[in-house]
C-alpha positions in Angstrom: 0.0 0.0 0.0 1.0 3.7 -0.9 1.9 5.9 2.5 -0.5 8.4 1.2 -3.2 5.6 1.0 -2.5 3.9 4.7 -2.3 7.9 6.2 -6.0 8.7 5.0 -7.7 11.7 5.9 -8.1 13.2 9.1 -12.3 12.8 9.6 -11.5 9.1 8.3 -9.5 8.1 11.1 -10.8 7.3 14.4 -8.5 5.4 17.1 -7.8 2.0 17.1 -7.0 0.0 20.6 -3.4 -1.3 19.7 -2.8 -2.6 23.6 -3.0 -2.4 26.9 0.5 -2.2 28.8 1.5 -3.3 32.0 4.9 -2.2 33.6 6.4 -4.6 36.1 9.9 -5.7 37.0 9.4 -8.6 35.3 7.7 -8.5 31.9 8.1 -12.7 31.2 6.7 -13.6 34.7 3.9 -11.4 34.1 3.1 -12.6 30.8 3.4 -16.0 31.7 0.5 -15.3 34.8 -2.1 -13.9 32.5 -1.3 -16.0 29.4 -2.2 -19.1 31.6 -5.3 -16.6 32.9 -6.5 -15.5 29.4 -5.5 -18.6 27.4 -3.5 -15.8 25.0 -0.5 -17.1 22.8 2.6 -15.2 22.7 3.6 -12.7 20.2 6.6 -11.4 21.4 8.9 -12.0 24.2 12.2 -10.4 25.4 14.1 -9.4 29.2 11.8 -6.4 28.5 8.9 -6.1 26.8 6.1 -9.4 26.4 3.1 -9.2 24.0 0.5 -11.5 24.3 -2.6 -11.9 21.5 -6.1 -13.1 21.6 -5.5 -16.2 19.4 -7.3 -15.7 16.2 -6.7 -11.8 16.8 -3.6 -9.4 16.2 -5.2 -6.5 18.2 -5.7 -5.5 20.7 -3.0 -7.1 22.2 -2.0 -7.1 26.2 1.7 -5.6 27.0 4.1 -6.2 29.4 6.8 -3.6 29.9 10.2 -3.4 32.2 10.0 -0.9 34.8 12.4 -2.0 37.6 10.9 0.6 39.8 7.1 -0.5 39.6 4.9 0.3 42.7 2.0 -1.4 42.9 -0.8 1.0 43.3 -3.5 0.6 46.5 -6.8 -1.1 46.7 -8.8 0.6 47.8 -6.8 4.2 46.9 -6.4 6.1 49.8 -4.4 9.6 49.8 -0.6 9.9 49.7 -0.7 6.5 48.4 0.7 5.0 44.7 -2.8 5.5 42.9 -4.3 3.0 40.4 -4.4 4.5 37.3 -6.1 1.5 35.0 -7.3 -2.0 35.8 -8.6 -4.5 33.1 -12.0 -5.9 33.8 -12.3 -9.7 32.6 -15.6 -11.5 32.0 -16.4 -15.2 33.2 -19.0 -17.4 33.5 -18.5 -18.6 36.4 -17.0 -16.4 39.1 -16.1 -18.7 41.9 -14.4 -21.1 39.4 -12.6 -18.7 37.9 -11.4 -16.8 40.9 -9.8 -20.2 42.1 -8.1 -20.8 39.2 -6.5 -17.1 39.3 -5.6 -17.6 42.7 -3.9 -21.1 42.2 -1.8 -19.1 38.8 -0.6 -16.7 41.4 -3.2 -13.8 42.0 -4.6 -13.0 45.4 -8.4 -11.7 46.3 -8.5 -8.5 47.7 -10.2 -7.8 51.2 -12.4 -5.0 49.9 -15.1 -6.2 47.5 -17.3 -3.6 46.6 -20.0 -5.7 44.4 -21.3 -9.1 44.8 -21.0 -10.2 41.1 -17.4 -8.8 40.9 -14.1 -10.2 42.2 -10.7 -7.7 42.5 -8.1 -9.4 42.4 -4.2 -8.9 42.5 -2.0 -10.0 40.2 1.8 -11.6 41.2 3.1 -7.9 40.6 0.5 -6.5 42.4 -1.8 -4.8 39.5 -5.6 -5.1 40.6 -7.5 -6.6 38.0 -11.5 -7.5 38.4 -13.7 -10.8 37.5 -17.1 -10.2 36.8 -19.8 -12.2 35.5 -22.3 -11.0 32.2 -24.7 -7.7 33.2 -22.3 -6.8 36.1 
C-alpha cells in the first residue's frame, strides 16, 4: 500500500485500541501469569517487553513492559498513596471457578469487594484486576 493511502484523511481516522501495557519488574513472569489466565498465545517475548494476542486476533494485544521501579498501586486508593491508574476488567462465566483458578496461577483476592458479582483481584506484581460475570 501507498503511504499516502494507509495515512488517510483526518475525519477518516478514528483510534484504534493497539494494547493495553503493564509495567512490572518482570515483563516474562507477568506474561506468563495472565497467558495461563486468558489462554493468549505469545507474540513477542524479550528481558523487556512481552506481548500477548487473543488467538485468532492481532489487536488489541496485552503488553508487558520493564520498569524496575514498579509500585503497585493501593486497593482501595487512599491519599498519599501510589494510585491506580487502570485495571482490566475480565468477563467469566463462572466467578467462583474462575477466581480459584486465578488464585492457584498466582493472584490474590483483595479484602475490599465492593460488588457481589465482581471479584478484585491482585495479580503476582501487584496490578488489581477484576472478574465479573455477564450484566455486572
Amino acid at each position: 500500500m501507498h503511504e499516502a493511502d494507509r495515512r488517510g484523511k483526518a475525519e477518516d481516522m478514528t483510534a484504534t485500541l493497539g494494547a493495553f501495557v503493564l509495567g512490572t519488574p518482570d515483563p516474562p513472569a507477568l506474561a506468563d501469569f495472565y497467558r495461563a489466565l486468558l489462554g493468549w498465545e505469545e507474540a513477542e517475548r524479550s528481558p523487556e517487553w512481552v506481548r500477548l494476542k487473543d488467538p485468532g486476533r492481532e489487536r488489541p494485544s496485552l503488553s508487558f513492559q520493564l520498569e524496575p521501579d514498579h509500585t503497585p498501586p493501593t486497593w482501595p486508593q487512599r491519599p498519599g498513596t501510589q494510585q491506580m491508574q487502570a485495571h482490566l476488567d475480565l468477563q467469566v462465566a463462572d466467578l467462583e471457578g474462575e477466581t480459584a483458578r486465578a488464585v492457584a496461577l498466582g493472584a490474590t483476592v483483595q479484602e475490599h469487594q465492593p460488588q457481589e458479582d465482581v471479584r478484585v483481584l491482585r495479580d503476582p506484581h501487584g496490578h488489581p484486576f477484576c472478574l465479573f460475570l455477564p450484566g455486572a
